[in-house]
N, C-alpha and C positions, 0 to 999 in steps of 0.2 A: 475857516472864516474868522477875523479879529473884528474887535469891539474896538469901542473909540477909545477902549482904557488897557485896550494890551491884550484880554482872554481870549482864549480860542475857544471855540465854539463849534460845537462838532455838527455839519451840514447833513442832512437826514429827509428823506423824501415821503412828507408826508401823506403825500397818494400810493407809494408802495408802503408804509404800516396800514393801513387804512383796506388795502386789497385784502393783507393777510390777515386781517383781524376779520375783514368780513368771512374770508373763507374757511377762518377755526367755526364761524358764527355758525356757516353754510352745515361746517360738518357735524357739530352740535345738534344743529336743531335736525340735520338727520338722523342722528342718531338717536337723540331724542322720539323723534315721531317710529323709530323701528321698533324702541321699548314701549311705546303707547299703545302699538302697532299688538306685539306680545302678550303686553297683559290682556289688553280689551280681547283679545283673543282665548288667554287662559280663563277669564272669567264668565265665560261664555258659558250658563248652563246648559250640562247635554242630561238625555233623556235615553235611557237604556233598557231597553223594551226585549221581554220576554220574543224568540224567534215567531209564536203567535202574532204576536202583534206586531210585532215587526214586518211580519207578510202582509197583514191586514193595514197597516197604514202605508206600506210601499205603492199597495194595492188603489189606494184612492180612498176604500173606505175608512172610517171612524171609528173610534171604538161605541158599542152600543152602551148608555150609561143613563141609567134615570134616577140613580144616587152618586154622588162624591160627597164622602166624606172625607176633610181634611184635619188632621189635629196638629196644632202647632206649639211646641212645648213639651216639657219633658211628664209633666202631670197629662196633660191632653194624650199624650203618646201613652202613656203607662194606663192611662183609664181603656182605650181601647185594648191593650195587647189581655188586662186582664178580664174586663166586662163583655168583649168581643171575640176577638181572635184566639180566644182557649180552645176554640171549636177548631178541629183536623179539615172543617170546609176550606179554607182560604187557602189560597194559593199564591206566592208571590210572582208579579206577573213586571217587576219593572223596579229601578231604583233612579237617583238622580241626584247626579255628582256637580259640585260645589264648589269652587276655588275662589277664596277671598284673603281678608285680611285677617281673620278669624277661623275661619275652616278652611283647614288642607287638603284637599281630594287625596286620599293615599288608602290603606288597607282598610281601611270602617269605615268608610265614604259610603258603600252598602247599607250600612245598618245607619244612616241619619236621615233619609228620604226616601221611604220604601212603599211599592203599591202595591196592593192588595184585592183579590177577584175573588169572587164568592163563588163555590163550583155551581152552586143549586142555584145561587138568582146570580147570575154572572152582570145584569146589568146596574150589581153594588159594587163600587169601588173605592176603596180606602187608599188614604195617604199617610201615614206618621213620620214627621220632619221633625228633629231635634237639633240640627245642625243651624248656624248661622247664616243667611241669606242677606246680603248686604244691600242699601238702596238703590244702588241700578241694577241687581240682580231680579229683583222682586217681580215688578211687570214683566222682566224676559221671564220669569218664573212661572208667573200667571197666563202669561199670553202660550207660552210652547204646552203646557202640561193641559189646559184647556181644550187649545185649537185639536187636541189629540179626540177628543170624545164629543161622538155627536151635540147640540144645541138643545135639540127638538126633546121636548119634557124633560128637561136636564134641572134636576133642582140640586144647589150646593149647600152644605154644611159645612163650618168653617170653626172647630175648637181650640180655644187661644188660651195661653196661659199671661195671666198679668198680674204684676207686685201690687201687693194694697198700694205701696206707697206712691202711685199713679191715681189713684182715684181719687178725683177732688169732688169732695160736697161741702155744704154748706152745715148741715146737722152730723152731727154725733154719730159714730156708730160702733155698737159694741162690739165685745169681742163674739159673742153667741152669732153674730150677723155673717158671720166672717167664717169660709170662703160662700163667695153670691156671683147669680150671673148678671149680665145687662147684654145686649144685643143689638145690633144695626142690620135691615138688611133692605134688598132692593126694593126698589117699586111691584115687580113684576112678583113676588112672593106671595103667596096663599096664606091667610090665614095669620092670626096674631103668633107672634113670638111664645114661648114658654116662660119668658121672664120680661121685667121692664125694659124699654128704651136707656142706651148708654145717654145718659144727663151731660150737658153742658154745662160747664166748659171742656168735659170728659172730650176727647179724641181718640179714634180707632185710626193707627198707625203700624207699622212693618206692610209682613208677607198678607196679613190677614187682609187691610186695608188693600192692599195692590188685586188680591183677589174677589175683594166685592166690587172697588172700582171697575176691573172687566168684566164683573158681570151683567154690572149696571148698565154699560156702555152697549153688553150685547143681547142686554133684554135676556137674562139668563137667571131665573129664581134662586137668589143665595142670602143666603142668611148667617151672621157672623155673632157665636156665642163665647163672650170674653167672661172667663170666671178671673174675680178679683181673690188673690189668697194672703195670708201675711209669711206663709209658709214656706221659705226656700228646700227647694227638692224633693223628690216625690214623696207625697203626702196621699193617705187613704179617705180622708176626710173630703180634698181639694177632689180627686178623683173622683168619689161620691158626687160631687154638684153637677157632672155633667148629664148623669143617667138620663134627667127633664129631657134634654135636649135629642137624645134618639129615641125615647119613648114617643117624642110628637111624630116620629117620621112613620110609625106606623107598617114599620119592614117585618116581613116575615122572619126574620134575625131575629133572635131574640139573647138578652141579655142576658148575662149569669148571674143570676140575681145575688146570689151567695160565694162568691170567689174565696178561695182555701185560704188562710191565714198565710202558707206557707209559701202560694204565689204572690201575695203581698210583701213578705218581706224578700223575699228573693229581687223585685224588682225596688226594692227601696236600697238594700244593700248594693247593687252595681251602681245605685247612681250616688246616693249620699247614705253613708252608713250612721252616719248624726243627726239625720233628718225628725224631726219631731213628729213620730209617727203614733197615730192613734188605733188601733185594731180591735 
């Protein structure tokens, strides 16, 4: 085609660019939605249950549990493996792998999310999670690991680890104050806490938050013990503040009161061998 001034001008139909651009669109956003498709699929927590219990929840039943304790954090995890699990009772009955942006489900997927059965009072079960659980992993976190253990007299423990530099008050506080706990837990709970109410404007946020929110919702007694430290990486001191919080539960468990120096360092050296450790 020519213009009133001599150029040509090259004739081009623009309902067929307009098909094939829609149809790069079409294959885009399939392909698109295949990858969305994948990951929301990879990130799916699964839950890997000892053949016990695996028969038992095929079965229809629950598991029987009138403790969960969960500790969240690498202090919270190290306080149990040394105050508690020293004792040859426990049994590991389950683990629970994790695919996010942060943790790679691959060969120590095992050792970040591990449960724990007590042989003599089997209706104790432990959790120690170290791994990262991302915000839409959390409720599917709380909601599957839950739904797995009866309701009925089901009371939760919840030990969390958190930076001093999250705590907001208004007064001073020294360093002798430092590591302390604060606590939120549901309506349906017994009994006062071992330490204060977490202060406002403080917020309880992650996995820990995602698990009292379900249990709030399903009339489920939990209680959520956040120790504040300034401490990065396991600390004996930080470990020490939890003891309050399983002494209130009153289990035939009983704590080691006196843990060897040399379990102590052995768990400070796997995780931070710089750690400012006090013994």
């Amino acid at each position: 085609m020519a213009t009133f001034f001599g150029e040509v001008v090259t004739v081009y139909s623009r309902a067929v660019d307009e098909d094939d651009d829609d149809e790069e669109t079409l294959d885009e956003d399939e392909e698109d939605a295949q990858i969305r498709k994948e990951l929301e699929e990879k990130r799916q927590v699964c839950l890997h249950w000892s053949p016990e219990v695996c028969d038992a929840l095929k079965s229809g039943d629950k598991l029987t549990c009138s403790h969960f304790i969960l500790a969240v954090g690498h202090n919270a995890s190290r306080f149990l493996s040394v105050y508690v699990l020293t004792s040859e009772k426990w049994d590991t009955v389950g683990h629970a792998s994790v695919w996010n942006e942060r943790s790679r489900a691959g060969s120590d997927e095992q050792s970040e999310c591990i449960f724990y059965r007590h042989r003599d009072e089997p209706s104790v079960l432990i959790c120690q999670l170290t791994c990262y659980v991302a915000e839409d992993q959390q409720f599917q976190w709380a909601e599957k690991v839950l739904d797995c253990l009866q309701q009925r007299d089901l009371h939760v423990t919840v030990l969390s680890d958190s930076p001093m530099a999250d705590y907001k008050s208004a007064d001073y506080l020294c360093g002798s104050s430092v590591p302390f706990l604060r606590s939120l837990h549901t309506t349906t709970f017994n009994g006062p806490p071992v330490c204060p109410a977490l202060e406002q404007p403080n917020i309880l946020n992650g996995l820990p938050a995602a698990v009292l929110n379900h249990c709030q919702v399903h009339r489920i007694s939990a209680v959520v013990y956040q120790c504040f430290s300034d401490v990065i990486g396991a600390d004996s001191v930080t470990m020490e503040a939890y003891k309050p919080a399983l002494a209130k539960l009153r289990l035939s468990i009983k704590l080691d009161a006196c843990p060897s120096s040399d379990a102590l360092r052995k768990i400070v050296r796997t995780r931070d061998p710089q750690s400012n450790l006090y013994i």
